[in-house]
N, C-alpha and C positions, 0 to 999 in steps of 0.2 A: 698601625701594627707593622711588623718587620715582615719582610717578605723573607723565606725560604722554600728552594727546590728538592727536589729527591730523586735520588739513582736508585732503583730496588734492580736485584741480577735474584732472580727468580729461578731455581732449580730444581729439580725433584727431591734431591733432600733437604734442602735448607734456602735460605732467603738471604742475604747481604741487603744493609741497607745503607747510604748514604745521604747524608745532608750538606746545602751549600746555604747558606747564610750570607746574608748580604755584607754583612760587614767581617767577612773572610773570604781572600782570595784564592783560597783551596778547599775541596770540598773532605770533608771529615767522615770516617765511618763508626757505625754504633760495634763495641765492643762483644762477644758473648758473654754473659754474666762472669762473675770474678775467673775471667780466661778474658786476661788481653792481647793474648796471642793468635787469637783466630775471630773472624766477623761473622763466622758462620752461624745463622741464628734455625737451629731446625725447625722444619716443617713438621710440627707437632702439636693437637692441639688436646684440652681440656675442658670439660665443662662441671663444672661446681654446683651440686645440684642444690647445694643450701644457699646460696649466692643467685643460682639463676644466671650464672654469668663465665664466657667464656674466658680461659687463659691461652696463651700462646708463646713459642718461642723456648725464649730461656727458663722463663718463671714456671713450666708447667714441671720441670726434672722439679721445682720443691715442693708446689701445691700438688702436688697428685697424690704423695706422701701423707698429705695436714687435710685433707677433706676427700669428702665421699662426693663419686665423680663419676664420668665417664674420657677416658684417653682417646684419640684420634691419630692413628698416625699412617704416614705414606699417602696424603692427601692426594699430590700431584700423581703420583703412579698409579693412583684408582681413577682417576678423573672420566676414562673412559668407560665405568663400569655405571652399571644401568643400577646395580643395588643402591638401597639409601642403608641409611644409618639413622637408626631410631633411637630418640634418647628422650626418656618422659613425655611421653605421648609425642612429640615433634618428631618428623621425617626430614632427613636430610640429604640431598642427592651431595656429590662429593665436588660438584661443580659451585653446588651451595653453601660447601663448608670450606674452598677455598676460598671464595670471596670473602665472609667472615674471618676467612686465616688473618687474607692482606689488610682490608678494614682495621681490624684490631693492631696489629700493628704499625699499622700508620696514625691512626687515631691515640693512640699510648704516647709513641715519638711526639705528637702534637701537643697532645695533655700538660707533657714536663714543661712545657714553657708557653703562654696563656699569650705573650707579647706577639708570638711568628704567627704569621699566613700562609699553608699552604700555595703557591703560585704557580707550581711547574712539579710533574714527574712524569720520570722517561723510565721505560722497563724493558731489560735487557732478560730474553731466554736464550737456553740451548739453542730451542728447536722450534719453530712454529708450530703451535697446536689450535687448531679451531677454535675447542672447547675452551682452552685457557683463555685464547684471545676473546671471546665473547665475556668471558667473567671478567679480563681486563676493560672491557668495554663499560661493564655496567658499575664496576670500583672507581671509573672514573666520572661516572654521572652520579654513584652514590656521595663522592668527595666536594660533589659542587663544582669543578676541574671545567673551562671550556674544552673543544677540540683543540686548539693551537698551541693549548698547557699541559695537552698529553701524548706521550708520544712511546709507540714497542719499537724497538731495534732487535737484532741479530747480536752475537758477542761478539762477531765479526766487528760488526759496525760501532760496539760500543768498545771495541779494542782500537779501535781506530779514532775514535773520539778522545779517549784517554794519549793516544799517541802522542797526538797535534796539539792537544793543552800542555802540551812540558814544553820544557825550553828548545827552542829549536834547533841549539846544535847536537840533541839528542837524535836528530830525525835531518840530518842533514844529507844522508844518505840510506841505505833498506833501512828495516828494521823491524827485528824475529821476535818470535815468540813461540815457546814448549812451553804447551799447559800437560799437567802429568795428570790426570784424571783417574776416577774410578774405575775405569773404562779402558785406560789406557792412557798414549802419548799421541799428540798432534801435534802440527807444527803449522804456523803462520808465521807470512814472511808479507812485508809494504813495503811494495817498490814505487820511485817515483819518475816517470818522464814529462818531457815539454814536449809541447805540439803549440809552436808560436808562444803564444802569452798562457796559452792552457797547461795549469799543472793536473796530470791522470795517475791518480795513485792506483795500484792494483796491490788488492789483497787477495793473496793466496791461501792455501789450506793443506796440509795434508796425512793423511789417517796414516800413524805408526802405533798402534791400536797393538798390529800382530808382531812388530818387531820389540816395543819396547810395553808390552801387558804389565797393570797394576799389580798383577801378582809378581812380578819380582822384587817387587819393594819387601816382600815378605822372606827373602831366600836368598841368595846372596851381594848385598849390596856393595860389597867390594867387585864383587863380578859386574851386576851394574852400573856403575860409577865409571866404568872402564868401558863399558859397552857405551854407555849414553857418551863418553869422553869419545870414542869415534865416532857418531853421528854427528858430533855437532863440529868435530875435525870437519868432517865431509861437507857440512851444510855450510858455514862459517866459510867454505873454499868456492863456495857457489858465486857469490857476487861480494861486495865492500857492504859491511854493516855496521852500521855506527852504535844499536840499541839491542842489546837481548835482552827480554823479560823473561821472567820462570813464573809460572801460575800452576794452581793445583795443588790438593793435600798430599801428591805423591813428593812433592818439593819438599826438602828442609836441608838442615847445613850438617846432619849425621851422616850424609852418604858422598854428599856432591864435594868431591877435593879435585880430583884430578880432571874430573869436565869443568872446573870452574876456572882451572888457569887453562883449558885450553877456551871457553866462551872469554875470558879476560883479555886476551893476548889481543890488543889494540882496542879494544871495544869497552861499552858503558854495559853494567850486567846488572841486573836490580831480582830481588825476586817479590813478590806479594800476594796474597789473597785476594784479595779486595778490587783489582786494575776494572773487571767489568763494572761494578757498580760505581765506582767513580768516573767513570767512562759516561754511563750513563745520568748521572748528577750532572756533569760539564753539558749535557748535551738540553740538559732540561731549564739548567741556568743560561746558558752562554748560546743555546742552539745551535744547530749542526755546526760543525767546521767550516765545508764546502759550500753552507750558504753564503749569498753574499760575497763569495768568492772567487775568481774565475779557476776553479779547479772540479776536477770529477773522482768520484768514489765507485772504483771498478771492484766489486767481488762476486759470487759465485749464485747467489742470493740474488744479484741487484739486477733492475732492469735498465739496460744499458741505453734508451732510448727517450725522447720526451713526448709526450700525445698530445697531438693539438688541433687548429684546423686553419685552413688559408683562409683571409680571409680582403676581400678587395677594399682598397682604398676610394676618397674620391678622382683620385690621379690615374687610377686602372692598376697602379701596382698594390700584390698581393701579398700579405703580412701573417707571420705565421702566429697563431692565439691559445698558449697553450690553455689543455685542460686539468694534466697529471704530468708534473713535475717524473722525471727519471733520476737514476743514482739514487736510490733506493730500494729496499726489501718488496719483492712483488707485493705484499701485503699490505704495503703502505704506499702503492700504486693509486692513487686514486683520487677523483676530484670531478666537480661537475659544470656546466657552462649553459649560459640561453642564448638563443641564436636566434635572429628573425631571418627568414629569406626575403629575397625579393623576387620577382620574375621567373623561380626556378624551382626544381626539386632536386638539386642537385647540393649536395657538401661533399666538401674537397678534405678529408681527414691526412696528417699529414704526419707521419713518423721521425723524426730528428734524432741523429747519432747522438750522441750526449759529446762525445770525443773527435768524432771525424766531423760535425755538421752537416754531414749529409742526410738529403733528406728523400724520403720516399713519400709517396702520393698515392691514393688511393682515394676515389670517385664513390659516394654513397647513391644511389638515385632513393628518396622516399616513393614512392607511391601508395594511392588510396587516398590522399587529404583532398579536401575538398578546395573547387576555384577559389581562391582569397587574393585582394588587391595586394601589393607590396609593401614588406615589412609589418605585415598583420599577422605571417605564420610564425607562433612565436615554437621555439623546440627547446627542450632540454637535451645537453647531449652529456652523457656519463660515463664513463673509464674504470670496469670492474674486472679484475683478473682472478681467475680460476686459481692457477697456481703459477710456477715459473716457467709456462710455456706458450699459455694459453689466457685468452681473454676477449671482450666484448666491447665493443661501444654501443650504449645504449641508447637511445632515441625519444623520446616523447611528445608526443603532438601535446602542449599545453594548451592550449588555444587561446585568445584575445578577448578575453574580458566575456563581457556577456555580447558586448557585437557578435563573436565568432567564439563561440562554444569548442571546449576540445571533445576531439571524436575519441580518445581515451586510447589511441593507438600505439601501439610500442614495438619498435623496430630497433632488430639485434644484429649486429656484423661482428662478426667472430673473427680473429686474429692471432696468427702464431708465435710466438717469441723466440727470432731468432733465426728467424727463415726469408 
């Protein structure tokens, strides 16, 4: 069978979805039904009570019409709500009817062509959500998907992934991005420095939410056109930018005249829908960027350090082992290690700059285990963060077979991010 990946950009009202196919070296997105103007597939679902069978996406605007049913809709914006949703006798919390969203959608895409394999999907949201991320969790053990063929990103991250897959004199120096949203306007800007052979990209961010609101698109867009035409005067005078993308429904080519030759005026200007989910398709086929690379991915989200532990040679020098890779989203902090001691109750945990190589040190003592000869204490040690500030190393007394029994102990050291 043919191997194919997936970029799904996951939002509260609608889905994007992407596919890369092996034998295409760009990844392609699914159209909305007869509108090829937009990918936007909504978060809407249906149930066919004569079929027993859910619809989703596009096809539910025509079945909802042709059968008796029940509609679904604003899945992700109830997610946090404790009501179900009952439909012939079946209870459905709304954590359980988004799984079922993504499922069906993924499995449809799969259906129309019997030759592809699932092998890889990377999903890109807003916003990190607990709840979501847990239904993310269980869509990927429902797909069959290992850990290493699933991966959540930030839009950050998967804006930055889309970046670094074009041609690289697009990104030869910054390069912005105004997504116009429901919501409003935001602005991302990738700048790139050397530090020796290391390239550090840093992504920025920032909320013009209250200077440029969605609701002017509705009221005078010549007045806007003119307004977003000085911002991006001002922004464009900040530093040398080689790339502007435009994202968002609040984009289209009825308004944007006079900001378009001031973003043009030396520069590549693209606009598109779709940039996250193909962002995240490159990331699920091709894997990150920054792996395998000597470069770092600085944004606001990410944890700018690596977790590891010293660990001594036969020569007496000490080698640093990580356990959780950094330059990435606190949420995908994480990873686990065994460790046997010798002679000691001491480990040496070790925090490494991602950027600077500096490294900080910090001494665990266990205590409680009991006398055991050397390299018979065997430990687990694990890398779990709270959120962007906060986190633990976790400890396990595993213990040595049936010689040495584990005492079932678990020890926590807690640590700040960024202090």
């Amino acid at each position: 069978m043919k191997e194919i990946y997936l970029g799904l950009d996951l939002c509260r009202k609608n889905i994007q979805i992407s596919y890369f196919r092996e034998d295409r070296q760009e990844p392609e997105s699914i159209y909305q039904l007869n509108n090829t103007e937009t990918y936007q597939l909504p978060n809407v679902m249906f149930y066919s009570k004569e079929e027993k069978k859910w619809y989703v996406g596009n096809s539910v605007s025509t079945i909802r019409f042709q059968k008796d049913g029940v509609i679904v809709e604003d899945v992700m914006g109830n997610i946090d709500s404790e009501e179900h949703v009952v439909i012939e006798g079946g209870s459905y919390t709304y954590e359980a009817l988004l799984l079922i969203l993504l499922k069906t959608h993924v499995e449809e895409f799969l259906a129309r062509s019997e030759e592809y394999c699932l092998c890889g999907l990377t999903v890109t949201l807003e916003a990190y959500h607990p709840r979501v991320y847990e239904v993310l969790g269980r869509l990927r053990e429902e797909l069959g998907l290992p850990e290493d063929s699933f991966y959540i990103m930030s839009h950050e991250n998967a804006f930055f992934q889309y970046v670094m897959n074009q041609d690289e004199k697009l990104h030869t120096n910054s390069v912005a991005m105004f997504e116009y949203g429901h919501e409003g306007m935001e602005y991302y800007r990738i700048d790139k420095k050397h530090q020796g052979n290391t390239k550090i990209f840093y992504l920025s961010r920032l909320d013009m939410k209250k200077e440029l609101p969605y609701t002017m698109l509705f009221q005078d867009v010549e007045e806007l056109d003119k307004y977003f035409a000085e911002i991006a005067r001002v922004k464009m005078k900040e530093t040398y930018i080689s790339t502007v993308y435009l994202t968002g429904p609040g984009f289209n080519d009825k308004w944007i005249e006079e900001s378009t030759r001031v973003l043009c005026d030396g520069r590549r200007v693209f606009m598109g829908q779709n940039i996250y989910t193909k962002g995240a398709c490159y990331h699920a086929k091709r894997g990150a960027y920054e792996a395998e690379r000597d470069c770092v991915l600085c944004t606001e989200g990410s944890i700018p350090f690596d977790i590891g532990v010293s660990i001594g040679d036969t020569e007496g020098r000490s080698q640093f082992y990580p356990i959780a890779i950094g330059g990435r989203e606190w949420y995908n902090m994480k990873g686990k290690v065994t460790l046997y001691l010798d002679d000691t109750n001491r480990i040496d945990m070790v925090y490494r700059d991602k950027v600077t190589k500096e490294m900080q040190k910090e001494i665990i003592e266990i205590h409680g285990l009991p006398k055991r000869p050397p390299k018979t204490t065997k430990l687990s040690l694990e890398v779990e963060l709270y959120d962007e500030k906060m986190g633990a190393i976790v400890i396990r007394d595993v213990g040595f077979g049936k010689i040495y029994p584990t005492t079932n102990k678990i020890y926590r050291k807690e640590f700040s991010i960024g202090q």
